[in-house]
C-alpha positions, 0 to 999 in steps of 0.5 A: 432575890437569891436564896444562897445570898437570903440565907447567909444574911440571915445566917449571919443574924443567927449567929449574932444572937447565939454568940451574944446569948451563950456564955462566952468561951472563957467563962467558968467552967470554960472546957463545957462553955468551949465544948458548947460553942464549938458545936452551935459554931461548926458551920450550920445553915440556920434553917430552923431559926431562918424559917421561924424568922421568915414565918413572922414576917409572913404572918405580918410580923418582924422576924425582930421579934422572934430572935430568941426563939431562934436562938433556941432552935439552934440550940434544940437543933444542936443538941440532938445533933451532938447526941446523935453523933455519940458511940452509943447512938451513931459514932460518927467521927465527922459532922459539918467538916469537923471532927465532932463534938465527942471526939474532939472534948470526950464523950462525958463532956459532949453529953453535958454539952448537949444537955446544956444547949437544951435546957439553955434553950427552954431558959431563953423562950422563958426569960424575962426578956422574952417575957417582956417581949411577948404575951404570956399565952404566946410564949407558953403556946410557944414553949409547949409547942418547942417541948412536944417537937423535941421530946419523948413524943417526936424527935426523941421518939424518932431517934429512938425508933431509928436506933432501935431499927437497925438492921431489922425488917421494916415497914414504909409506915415505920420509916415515915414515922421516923422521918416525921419525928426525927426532923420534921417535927422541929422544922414544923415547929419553927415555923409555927412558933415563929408565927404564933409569936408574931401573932398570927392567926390560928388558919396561918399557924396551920397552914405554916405547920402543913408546909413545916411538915413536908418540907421536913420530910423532903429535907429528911429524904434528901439527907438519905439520898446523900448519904448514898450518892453525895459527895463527903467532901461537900457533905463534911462526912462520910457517906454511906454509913446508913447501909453500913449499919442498916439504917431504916430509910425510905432510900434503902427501902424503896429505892432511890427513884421513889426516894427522889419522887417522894421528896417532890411530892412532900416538896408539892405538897408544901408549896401547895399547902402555902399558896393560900399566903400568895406573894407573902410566902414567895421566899418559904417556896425558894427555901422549899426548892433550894432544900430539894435540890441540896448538895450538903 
């Protein structure tokens, strides 16, 4: 199977149930329903949703069965990454090719959309239809789960930790700390949620969430890596920002060889953490390796 033709069927199956979820462009109040659809549509590769899909499928589930849920993660996802792009927390001008969300419909507009892709996310995972869909205990499990990877505790906590580091002394436990919340907290999570509603067992969960957890850091890494040797017209953004503002990464810490050997030891460490699976997780080892390898 070829993993670029893989991810961009399920791409497309994503992007499905985000255009028929959010609220269309032209209903009122349409300047925030724009601004939110033109962030959630600005090119990006689904592989939050795409793992929570492939998770049910390998606990013996349908990836069918957690298309909401991905929806939500997109969401999630996007949010932060509007946030992220503010002048107050890293003023960039450019995200996937486009100029981002601030700059194309205000700052103002950009904050109310990113709060409206999160909450919207929460709506979705607690709607009726899902409800219908899914045990109670499996959805809360999955709304608890979905809460803790993207508040104060995680990702919120890691994008707090990455602001407030800049330009100072840090240590490797500091910088860890920071790539496990900012990124692999969410990526644990869509792995997790997607097998918990597919009803899998609590040894799967666990073993989803061990792979979920160092294939985030090796995609955190490999984004640093990037930013100091890709190419901005593959990446849709300017390079080398993290020096220019004192980012705390492992690159700029360690250096990029040891950079490059961490990302194959989280790499390692995933693949191994899912070989209890066998064939099953034959597709989560190609996501592995094709997101150590990445160009954009």
């Amino acid at each position: 199977m070829d993993i670029d033709s893989y991810l961009a069927d399920k791409r497309q199956l994503v992007d499905r149930v985000l255009d028929e979820m959010l609220p269309q462009a032209d209903n009122e109040p349409s300047l925030l329903h724009r601004a939110m659809r033109y962030s959630i549509f600005a090119g990006g590769k689904r592989i939050r949703p795409i793992l929570a899909m492939e998770a049910a499928e390998v606990v013996g589930g349908s990836y069918k069965s957690v298309m909401i849920l991905t929806a939500a993660l997109e969401c999630v996802h996007t949010y932060s990454l509007i946030h992220d792009d503010l002048p107050a927390m890293d003023d960039d001008d450019l995200r996937r090719g486009k100029p981002t969300l601030h700059k194309v419909f205000g700052e103002a507009v950009a904050i109310l959309a990113g709060d409206a892709l999160l909450t919207f996310a929460f709506e979705a995972i607690s709607s009726p239809t899902a409800a219908r869909a899914c045990r109670a205990e499996q959805l809360l499990g999955v709304i608890y789960e979905l809460a803790y990877a993207s508040g104060f505790r995680r990702l919120i906590k890691g994008q707090f930790l990455d602001i407030s580091s800049e330009g100072k002394p840090v240590d490797a436990e500091t910088v860890d700390c920071i790539v496990s919340s900012k990124t692999a907290a969410l990526i644990r999570a869509s792995l997790t949620c997607g097998a918990l509603l597919a009803g899998g067992s609590v040894e799967e969960i666990e073993i989803l969430g061990c792979y979920g957890e160092n294939l985030g850091k090796a995609f955190q890494i490999r984004d640093d890596l990037l930013d100091i040797e890709g190419d901005p017209n593959k990446l849709g953004k300017a390079v080398r920002k993290d020096q220019q503002r004192g980012k705390a990464t492992f690159p700029g810490l360690l250096g990029i060889e040891i950079a490059r050997e961490m990302i194959q030891k989280h790499l390692s460490i995933a693949l191994e953490a899912i070989s209890p699976l066998g064939e099953k997780a034959a597709i989560l080892s190609k996501i592995g390796k094709y997101i150590g390898q990445r160009i954009n």
